[in-house]
N, C-alpha and C positions, 0 to 999 in steps of 0.2 A: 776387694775388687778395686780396681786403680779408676780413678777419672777417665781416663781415652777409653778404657772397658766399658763401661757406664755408658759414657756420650755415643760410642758403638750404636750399646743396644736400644737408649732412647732414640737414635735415629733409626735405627731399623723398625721400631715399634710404631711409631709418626710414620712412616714409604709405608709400612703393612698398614697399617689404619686407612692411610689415603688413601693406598692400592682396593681396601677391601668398600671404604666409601661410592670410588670412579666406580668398578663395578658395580653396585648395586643402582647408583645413577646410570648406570647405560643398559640396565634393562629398565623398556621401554614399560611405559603407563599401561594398563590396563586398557582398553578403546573399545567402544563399540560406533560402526558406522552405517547409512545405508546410500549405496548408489540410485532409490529412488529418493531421499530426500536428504538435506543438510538439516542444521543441528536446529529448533527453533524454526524452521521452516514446514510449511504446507505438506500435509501425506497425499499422495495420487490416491483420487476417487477410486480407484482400482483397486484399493487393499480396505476399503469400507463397505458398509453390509448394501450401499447402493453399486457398487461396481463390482466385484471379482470374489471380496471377502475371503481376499486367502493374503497371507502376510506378506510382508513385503522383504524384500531380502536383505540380509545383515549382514556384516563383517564385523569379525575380533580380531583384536591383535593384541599382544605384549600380556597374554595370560602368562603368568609368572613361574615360573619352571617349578614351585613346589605345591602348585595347584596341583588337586586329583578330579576336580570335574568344574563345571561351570552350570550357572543358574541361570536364569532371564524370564521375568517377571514385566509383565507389562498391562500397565492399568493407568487411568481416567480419571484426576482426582476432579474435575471439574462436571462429574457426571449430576444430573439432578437427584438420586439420591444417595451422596455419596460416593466412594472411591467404586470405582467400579475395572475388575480385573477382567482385562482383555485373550490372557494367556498365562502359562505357567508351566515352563520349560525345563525339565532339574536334572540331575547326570550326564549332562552332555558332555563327551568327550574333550578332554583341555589340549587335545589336534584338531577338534573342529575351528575352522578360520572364516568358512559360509554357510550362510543358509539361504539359497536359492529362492526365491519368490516363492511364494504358494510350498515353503514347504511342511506346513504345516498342514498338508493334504497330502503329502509321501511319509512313507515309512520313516521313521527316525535313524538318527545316526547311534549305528550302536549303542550301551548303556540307556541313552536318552529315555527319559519320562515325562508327559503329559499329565498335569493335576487339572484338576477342574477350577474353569473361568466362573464368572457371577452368574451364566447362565447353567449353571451346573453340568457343563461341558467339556470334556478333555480335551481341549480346541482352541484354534483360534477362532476368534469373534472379533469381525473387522469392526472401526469404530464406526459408532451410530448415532449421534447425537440426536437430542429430538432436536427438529428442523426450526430455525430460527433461535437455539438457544446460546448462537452468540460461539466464540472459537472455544474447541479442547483442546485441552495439552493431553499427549499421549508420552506416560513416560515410559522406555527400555531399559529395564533395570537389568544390567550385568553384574555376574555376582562370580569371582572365580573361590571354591571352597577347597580346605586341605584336607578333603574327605567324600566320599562320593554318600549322598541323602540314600535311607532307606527306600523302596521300588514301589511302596504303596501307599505315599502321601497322598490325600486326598484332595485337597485345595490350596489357595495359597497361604491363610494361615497355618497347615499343617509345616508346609515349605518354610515358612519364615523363622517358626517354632524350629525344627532341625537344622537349621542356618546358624541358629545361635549358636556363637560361641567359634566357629569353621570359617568365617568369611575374611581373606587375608588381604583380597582387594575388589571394590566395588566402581563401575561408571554406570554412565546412564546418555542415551542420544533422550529429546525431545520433538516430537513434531506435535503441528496442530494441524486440526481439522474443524470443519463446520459445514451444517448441512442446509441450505438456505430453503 
């Protein structure tokens, strides 16, 4: 093979590399958001066990085209004993982009399953801090998997256990709450 042959194909090799690099930079991060709070900021009384206690609505985006479902995990690590798991959301459809307020009092979207929270609930359990114990963090653990979890997980460790090993990209929003 000659030289100009060679320099050819290392330059075609470099344009595909870059070419296959840009693309994977432009699809977009993983995100989870909500238009009732920013990231670090206060949850409205209205999604805790004193207001509404139904969830507060979310947005995804940039779930990654070789996801086959998505997880969301949401729990308390500031709880007095212990983490304590607010919700536990798993096959959810990787076309769902919302979940509408309170919708964890409607039917689920397709696939979607419900494990049981600390209150051994298949539910949401809006936050409840005892009164006076100072701010929670509430974390929303997004979790996009290359596999859709077995239909009869039980709780969230059951969830975390069948995660392993499938999680190709994870975010998280945070708010806090306190109950005075």
């Amino acid at each position: 093979m000659g030289r100009q042959s060679m320099g050819y194909r290392l330059g075609w090799i470099i344009v595909t590399v870059l070419a296959l690099i840009g693309s994977a930079q432009a699809e977009a991060a993983l995100a989870i958001h909500s238009p009732a709070f920013d990231n670090g900021q206060p949850i409205p009384a209205r999604f805790s066990c004193s207001g509404g206690n139904t969830s507060p609505p979310l947005t995804f985006s940039g779930v990654p085209a070789r996801a086959k479902s998505l997880a969301l995990i949401v729990d308390d690590p500031d709880a007095p004993g212990g983490l304590f798991t607010h919700w536990v959301l798993y096959n959810l459809a990787t076309d769902v982009a919302v979940l509408a307020p309170g919708a964890s009092d409607q039917p689920l979207p397709g696939p979607a399953v419900t494990a049981d929270n600390s209150t051994h609930q298949a539910n949401y359990q809006g936050m409840c801090p005892p009164p006076g114990d100072g701010v929670h963090h509430y974390h929303f653990k997004l979790f996009a998997l290359d596999e859709r979890l077995p239909s009869h997980l039980k709780n969230r460790a059951a969830v975390l256990k069948a995660m392993q090993g499938h999680v190709i990209a994870h975010t998280q929003l945070v708010g806090t709450y306190q109950r005075k």
